[in-house]
PAZAPA-4460 file (N, C-alpha, C; in steps of 0.05 Angstrom, whole numbers, plus 32768, in hexadecimal, padded with zeros to 4 digits):
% residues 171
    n_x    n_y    n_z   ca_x   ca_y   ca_z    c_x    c_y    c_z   seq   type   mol
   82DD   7EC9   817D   82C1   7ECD   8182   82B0   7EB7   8176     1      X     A
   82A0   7EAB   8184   8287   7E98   8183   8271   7EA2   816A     2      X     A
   8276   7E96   8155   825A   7EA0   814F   8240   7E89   814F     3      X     A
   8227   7E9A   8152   8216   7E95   8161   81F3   7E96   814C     4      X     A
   81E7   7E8D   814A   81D2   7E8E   813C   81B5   7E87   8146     5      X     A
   81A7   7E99   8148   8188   7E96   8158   8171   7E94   8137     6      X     A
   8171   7E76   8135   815A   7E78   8117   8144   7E79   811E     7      X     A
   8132   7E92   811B   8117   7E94   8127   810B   7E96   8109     8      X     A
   8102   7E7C   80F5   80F3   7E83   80E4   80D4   7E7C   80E6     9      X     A
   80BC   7E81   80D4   80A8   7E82   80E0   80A5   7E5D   80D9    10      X     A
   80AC   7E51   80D0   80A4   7E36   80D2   80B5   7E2A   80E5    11      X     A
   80CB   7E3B   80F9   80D6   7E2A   8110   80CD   7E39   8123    12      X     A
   80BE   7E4D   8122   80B5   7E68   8139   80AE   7E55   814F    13      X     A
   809E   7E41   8150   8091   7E3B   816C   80A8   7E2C   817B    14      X     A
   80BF   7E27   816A   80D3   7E16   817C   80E8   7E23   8185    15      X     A
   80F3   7E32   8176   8108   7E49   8185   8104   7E67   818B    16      X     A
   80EF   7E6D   8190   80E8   7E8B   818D   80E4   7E90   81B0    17      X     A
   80F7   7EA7   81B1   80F3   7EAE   81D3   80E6   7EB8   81DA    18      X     A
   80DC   7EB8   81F3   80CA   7EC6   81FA   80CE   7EEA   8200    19      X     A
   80DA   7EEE   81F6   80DF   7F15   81F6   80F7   7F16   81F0    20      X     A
   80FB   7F2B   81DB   8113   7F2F   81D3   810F   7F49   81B7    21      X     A
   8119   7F57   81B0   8118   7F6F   819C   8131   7F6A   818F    22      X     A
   812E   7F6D   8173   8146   7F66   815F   814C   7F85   8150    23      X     A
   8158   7F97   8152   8158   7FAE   813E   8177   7FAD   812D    24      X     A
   8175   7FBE   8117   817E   7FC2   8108   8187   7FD6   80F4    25      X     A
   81A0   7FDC   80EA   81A0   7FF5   80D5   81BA   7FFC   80C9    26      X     A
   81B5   7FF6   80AE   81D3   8003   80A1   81D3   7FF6   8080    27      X     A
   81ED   7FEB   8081   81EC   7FEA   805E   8202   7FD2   805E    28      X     A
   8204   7FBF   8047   8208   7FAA   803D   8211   7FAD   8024    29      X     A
   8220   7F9F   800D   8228   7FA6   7FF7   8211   7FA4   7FE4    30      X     A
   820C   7FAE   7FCB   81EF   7FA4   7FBE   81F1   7F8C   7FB0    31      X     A
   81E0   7F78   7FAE   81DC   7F5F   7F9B   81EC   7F67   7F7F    32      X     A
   81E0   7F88   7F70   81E7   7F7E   7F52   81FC   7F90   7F56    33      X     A
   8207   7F9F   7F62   8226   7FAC   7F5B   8232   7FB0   7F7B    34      X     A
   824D   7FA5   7F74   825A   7FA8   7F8E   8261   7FC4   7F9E    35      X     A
   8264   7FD8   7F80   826A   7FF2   7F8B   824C   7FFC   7F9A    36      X     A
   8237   7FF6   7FA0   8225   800A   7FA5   8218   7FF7   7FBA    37      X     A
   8207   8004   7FC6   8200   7FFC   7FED   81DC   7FF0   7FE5    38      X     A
   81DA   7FE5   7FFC   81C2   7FD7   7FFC   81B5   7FE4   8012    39      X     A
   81AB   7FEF   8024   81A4   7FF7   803B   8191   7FF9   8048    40      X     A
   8188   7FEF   8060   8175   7FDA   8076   8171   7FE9   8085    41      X     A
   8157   7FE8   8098   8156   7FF0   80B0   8135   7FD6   80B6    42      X     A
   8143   7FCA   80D1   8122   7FBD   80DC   8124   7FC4   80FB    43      X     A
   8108   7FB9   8104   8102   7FB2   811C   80F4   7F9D   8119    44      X     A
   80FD   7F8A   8134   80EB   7F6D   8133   80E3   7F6B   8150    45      X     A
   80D0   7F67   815E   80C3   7F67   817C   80C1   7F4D   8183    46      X     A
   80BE   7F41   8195   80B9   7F27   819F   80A4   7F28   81B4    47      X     A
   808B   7F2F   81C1   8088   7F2C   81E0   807B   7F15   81E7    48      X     A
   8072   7F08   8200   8062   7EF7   820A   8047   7F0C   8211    49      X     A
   802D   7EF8   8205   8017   7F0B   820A   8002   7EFD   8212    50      X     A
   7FF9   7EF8   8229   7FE2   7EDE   822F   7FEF   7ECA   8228    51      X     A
   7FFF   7EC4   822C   8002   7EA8   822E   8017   7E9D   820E    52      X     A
   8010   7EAA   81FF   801E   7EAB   81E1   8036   7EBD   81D6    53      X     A
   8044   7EB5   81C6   8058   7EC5   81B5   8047   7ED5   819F    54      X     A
   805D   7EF4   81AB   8050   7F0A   8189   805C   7F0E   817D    55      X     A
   8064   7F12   8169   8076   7F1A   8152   806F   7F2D   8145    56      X     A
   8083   7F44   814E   8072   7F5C   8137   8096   7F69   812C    57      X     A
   808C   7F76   8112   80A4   7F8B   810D   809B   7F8B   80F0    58      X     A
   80B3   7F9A   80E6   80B8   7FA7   80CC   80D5   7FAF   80C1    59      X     A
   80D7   7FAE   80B0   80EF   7FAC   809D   80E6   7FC3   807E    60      X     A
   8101   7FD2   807E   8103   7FE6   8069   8120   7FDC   805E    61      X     A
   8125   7FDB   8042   8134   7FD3   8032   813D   7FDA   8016    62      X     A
   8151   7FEB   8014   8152   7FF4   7FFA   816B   7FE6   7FE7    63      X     A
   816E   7FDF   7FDB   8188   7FDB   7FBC   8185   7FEE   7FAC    64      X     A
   8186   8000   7F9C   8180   8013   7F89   8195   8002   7F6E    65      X     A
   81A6   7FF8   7F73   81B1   7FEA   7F55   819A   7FD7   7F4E    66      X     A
   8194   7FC8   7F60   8179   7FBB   7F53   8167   7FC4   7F4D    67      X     A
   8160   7FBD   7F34   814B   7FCE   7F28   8138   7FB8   7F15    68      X     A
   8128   7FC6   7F15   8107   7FBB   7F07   8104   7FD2   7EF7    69      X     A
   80F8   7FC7   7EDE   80E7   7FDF   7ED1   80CD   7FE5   7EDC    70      X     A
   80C8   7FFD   7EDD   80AD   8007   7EED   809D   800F   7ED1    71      X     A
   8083   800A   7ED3   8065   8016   7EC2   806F   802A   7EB2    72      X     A
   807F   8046   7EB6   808C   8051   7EA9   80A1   8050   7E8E    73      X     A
   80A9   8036   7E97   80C1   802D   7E82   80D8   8031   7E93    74      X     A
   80DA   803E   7EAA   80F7   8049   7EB2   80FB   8032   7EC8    75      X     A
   811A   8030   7ECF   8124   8016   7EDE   811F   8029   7F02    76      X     A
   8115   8016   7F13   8113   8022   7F2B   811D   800B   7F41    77      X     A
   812C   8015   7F53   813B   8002   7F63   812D   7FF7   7F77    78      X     A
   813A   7FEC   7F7E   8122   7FD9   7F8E   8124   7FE6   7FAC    79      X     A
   810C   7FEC   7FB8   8106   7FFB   7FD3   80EB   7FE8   7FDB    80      X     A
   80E7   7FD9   7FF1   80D9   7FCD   7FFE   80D2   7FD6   8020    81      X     A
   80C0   7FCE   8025   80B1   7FD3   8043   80A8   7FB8   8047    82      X     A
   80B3   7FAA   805A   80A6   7F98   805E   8098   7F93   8078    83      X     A
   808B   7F81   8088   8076   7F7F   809F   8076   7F65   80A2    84      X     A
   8077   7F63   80C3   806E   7F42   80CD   805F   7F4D   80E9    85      X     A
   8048   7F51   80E7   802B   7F58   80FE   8025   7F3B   8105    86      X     A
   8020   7F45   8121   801B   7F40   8130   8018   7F17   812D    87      X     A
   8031   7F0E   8129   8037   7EF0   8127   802B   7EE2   813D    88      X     A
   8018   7ED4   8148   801C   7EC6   8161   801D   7EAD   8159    89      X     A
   8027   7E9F   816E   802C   7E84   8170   8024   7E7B   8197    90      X     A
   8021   7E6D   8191   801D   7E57   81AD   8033   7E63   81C2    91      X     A
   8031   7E5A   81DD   803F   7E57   81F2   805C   7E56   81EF    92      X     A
   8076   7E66   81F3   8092   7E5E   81E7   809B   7E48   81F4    93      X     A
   80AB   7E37   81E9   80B1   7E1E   81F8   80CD   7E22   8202    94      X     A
   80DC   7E37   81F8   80FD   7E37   8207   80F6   7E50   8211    95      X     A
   8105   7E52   822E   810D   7E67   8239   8122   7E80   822B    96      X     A
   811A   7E91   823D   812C   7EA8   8234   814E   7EA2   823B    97      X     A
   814C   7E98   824F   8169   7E95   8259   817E   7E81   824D    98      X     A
   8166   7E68   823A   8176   7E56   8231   817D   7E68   820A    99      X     A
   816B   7E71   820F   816C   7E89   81E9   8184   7E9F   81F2   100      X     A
   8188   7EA6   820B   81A4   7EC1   820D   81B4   7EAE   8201   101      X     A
   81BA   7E9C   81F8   81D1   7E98   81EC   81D5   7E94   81CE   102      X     A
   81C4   7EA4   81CD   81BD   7EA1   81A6   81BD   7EBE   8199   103      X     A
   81C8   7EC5   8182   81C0   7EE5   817A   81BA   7ED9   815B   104      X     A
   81AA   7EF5   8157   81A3   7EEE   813D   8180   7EE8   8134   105      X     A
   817B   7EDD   8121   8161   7EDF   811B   8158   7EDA   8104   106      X     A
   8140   7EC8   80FF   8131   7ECA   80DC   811C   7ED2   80DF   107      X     A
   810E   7EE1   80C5   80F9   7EEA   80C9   80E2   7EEE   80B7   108      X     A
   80CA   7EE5   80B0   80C5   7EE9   8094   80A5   7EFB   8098   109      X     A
   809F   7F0B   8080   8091   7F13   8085   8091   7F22   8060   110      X     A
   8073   7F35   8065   8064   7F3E   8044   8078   7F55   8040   111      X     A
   8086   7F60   8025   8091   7F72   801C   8077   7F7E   800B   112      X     A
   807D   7F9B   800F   806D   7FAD   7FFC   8086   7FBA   7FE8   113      X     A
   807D   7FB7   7FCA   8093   7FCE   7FBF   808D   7FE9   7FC5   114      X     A
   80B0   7FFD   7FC2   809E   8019   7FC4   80B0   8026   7FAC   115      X     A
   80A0   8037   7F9C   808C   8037   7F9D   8078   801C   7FA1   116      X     A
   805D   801A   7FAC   8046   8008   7FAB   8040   8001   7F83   117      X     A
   803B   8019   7F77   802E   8019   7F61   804D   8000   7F4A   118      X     A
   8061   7FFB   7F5A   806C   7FE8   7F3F   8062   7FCE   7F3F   119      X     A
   8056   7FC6   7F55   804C   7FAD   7F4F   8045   7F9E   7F67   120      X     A
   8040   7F87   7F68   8036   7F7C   7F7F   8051   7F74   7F94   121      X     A
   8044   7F6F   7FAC   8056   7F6B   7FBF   8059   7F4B   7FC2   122      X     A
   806E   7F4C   7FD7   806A   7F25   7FD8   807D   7F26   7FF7   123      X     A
   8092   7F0A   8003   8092   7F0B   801A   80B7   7F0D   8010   124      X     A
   80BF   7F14   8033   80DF   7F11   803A   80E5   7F00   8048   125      X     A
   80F8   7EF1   804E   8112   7EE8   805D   8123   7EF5   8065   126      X     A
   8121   7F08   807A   813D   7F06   808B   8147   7EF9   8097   127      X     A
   8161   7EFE   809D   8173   7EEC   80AD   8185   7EFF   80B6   128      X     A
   8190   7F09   80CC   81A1   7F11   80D6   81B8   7EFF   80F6   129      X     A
   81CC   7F13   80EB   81D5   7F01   8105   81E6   7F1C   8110   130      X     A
   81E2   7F1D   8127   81F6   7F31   8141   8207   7F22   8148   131      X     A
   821C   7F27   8144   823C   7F1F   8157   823C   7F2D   816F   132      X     A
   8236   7F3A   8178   8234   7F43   8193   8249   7F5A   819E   133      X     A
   8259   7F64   8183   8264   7F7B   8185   824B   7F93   8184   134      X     A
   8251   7FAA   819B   824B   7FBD   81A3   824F   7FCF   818A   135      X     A
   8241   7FE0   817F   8246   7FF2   8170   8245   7FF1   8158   136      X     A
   8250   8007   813D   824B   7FF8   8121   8261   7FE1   8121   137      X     A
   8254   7FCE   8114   8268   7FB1   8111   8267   7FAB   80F5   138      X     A
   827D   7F9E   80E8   827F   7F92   80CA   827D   7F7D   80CD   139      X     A
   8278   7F68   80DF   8279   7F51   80ED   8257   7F43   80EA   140      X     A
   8248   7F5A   80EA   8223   7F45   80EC   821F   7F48   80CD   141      X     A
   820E   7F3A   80D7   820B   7F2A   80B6   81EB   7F37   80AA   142      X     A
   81E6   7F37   8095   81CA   7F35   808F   81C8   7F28   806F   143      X     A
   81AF   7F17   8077   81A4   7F0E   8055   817F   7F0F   8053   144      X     A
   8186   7F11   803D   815D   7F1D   8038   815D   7F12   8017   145      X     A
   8145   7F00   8018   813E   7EF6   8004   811E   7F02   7FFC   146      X     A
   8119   7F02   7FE1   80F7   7F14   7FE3   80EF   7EF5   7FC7   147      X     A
   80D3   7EF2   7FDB   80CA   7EE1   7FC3   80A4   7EED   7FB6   148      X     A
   80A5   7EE7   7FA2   8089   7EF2   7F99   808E   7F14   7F94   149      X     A
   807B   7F11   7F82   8073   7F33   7F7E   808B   7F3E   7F6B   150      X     A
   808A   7F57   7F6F   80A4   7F6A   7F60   80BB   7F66   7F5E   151      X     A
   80C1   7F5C   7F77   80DE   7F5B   7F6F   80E7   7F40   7F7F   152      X     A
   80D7   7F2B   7F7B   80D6   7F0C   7F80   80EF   7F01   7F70   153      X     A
   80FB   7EF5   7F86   8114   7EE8   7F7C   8132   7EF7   7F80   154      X     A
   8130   7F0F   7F8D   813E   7F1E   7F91   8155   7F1A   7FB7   155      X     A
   816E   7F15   7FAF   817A   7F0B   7FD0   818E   7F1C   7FCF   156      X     A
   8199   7F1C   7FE8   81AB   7F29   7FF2   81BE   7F1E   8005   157      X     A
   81D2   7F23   8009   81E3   7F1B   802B   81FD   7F22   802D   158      X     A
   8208   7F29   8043   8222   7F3A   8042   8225   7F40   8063   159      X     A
   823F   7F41   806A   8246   7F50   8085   823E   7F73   8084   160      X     A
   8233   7F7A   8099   8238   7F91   8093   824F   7F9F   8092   161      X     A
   8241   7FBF   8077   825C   7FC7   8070   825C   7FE4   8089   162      X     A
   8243   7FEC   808E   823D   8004   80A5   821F   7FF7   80B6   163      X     A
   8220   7FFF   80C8   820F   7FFD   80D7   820F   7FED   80EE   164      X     A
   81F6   7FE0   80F9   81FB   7FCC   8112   81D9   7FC3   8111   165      X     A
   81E0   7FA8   811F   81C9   7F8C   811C   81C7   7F88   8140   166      X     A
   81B1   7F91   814B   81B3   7F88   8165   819C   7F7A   816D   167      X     A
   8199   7F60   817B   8191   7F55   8190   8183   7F53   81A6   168      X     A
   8170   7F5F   81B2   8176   7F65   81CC   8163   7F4C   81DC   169      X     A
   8171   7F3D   81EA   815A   7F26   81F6   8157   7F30   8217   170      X     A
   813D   7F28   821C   8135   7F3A   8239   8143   7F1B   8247   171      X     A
***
């Protein structure tokens, strides 16, 4: 099997970003600080053409519970994030859809909120995923997420999945 990589980050967005396509996601990864215990994801990422321009919208939920921060309390609390990328536009897409079907995968950056909100300030993510193009749960796609700024700035991740599935879908 081919593998295959579609890098849509926001400082290459206006050069490889297709014109429609939906990226979803959901499952679990090993955690950064202990191997025995799960990291676990769920996003959606949208793509459409709208007047004439690219939109970018979605959201990302993310938990590690081995990673931990001390919270206002004194007590250690793991790290749980929400993150958001509204309504992105960019200019006119310059590649077709038909020449992008041959790419899976995706980067994506956008603002993380901690949750709770009250441990501290938020800051932005890096995803990156990639779909192999197996049907179903796969141990085969990949995911990595980097968080910079705020609470839990400086914090990365990356791993095949260990459950779940990373899908693609380009119109």
């Amino acid at each position: 099997m081919t593998k295959r990589t579609l890098s849509v980050g926001l400082l290459m967005l206006t050069l490889v970003l297709p014109s429609c396509f939906d990226a979803t996601g959901g499952g679990w990864i090993v955690s950064a600080s202990d191997p025995n215990r799960k990291a676990h994801f769920g996003f959606s990422f949208h793509c459409t053409d709208e007047e004439g321009a690219t939109v970018v919208r979605g959201n990302l939920q993310y938990n590690d519970k081995a990673y931990t921060v001390t919270a206002e309390n004194g007590k250690p609390q793991g790290l749980s994030i929400k993150g958001a990328l509204f309504d992105v536009i960019f200019g006119p897409p310059p590649l077709s859809c038909a020449f992008l079907q041959s790419f899976f995968g995706g980067r994506y950056s956008g603002d993380y909120l901690p949750q709770p909100q009250t441990l501290g300030p938020g800051g932005t993510f890096e995803l990156q995923i990639e779909d192999l193009g197996q049907q179903g749960p796969s141990k085969e796609d990949v995911l990595t997420l980097s968080l910079s700024g705020g609470v839990f700035g400086g914090y990365s991740n990356s791993g095949t999945l260990e459950g779940g599935q990373i899908t693609v879908h380009l119109d």
